[in-house]
C-alpha positions as CSV (number, residue, x, y, z in Angstrom):
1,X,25.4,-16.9,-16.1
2,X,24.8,-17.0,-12.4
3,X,27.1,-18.2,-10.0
4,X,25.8,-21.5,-9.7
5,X,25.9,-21.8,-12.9
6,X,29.5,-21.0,-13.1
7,X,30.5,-23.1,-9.7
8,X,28.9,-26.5,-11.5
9,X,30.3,-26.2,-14.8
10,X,31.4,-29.1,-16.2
11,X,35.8,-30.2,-16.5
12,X,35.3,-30.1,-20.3
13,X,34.1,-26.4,-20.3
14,X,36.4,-25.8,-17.6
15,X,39.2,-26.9,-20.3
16,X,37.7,-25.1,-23.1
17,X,37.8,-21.6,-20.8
18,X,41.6,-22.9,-20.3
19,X,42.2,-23.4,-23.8
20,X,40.9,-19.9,-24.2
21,X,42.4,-17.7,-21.4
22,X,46.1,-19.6,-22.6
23,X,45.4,-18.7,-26.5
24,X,44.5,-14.7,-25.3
25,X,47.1,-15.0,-23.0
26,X,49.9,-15.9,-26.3
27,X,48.8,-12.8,-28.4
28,X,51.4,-12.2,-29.6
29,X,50.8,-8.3,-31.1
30,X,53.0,-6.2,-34.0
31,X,54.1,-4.7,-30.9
32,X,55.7,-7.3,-29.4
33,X,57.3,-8.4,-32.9
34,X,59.2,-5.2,-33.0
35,X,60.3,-5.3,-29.7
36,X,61.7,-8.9,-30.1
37,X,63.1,-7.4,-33.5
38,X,65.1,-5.0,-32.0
39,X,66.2,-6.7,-29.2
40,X,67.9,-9.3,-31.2
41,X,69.7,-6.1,-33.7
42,X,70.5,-5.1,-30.0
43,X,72.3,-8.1,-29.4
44,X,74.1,-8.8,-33.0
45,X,75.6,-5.2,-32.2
46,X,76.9,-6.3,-29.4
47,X,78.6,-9.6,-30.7
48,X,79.9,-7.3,-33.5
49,X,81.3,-5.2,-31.7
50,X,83.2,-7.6,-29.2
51,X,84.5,-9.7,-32.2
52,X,86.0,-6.2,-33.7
53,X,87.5,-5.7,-30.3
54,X,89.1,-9.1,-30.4
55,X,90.6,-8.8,-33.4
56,X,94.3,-7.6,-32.8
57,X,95.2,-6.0,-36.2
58,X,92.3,-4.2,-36.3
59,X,93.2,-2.9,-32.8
60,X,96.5,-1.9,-33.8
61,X,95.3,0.2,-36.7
62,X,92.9,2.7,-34.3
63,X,95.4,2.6,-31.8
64,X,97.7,4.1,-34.7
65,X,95.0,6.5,-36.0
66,X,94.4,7.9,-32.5
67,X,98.1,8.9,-32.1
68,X,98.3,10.1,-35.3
69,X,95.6,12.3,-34.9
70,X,96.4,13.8,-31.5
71,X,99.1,16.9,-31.3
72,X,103.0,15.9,-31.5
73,X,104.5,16.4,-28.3
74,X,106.3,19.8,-27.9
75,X,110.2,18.9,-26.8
76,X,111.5,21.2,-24.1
């Protein structure tokens, strides 16, 4: 196709070259499912985690374990 050619096509082939470049353009690859994937596990941690961290009780019980495990203190 020449230039010409290109410069005088017509608005419906200019929409069906739209149509086109948007469908390659929303590929949407293996690839790009895994890295959705784990971005959502990413952010579920996360949640997790901060609801563990709100939960009081469950606070009290590592804040136990920590002391329990760390050396009793020498008395001079």
């Amino acid at each position: 196709m020449t230039n010409d050619r290109k410069k005088r096509k017509g608005a419906f082939r200019r929409l069906i070259d739209a149509i086109a470049a948007w469908e390659n353009a929303m590929d949407y690859t293996p690839h790009h499912y895994h890295l959705e994937r784990v971005g959502n596990l990413e952010r579920e941690v996360l949640l997790l985690r901060n609801e563990l961290r709100a939960i009081p009780a469950l606070n009290n019980v590592s804040d136990r374990a920590k002391s329990a495990s760390s050396p009793p203190a020498v008395a001079r």
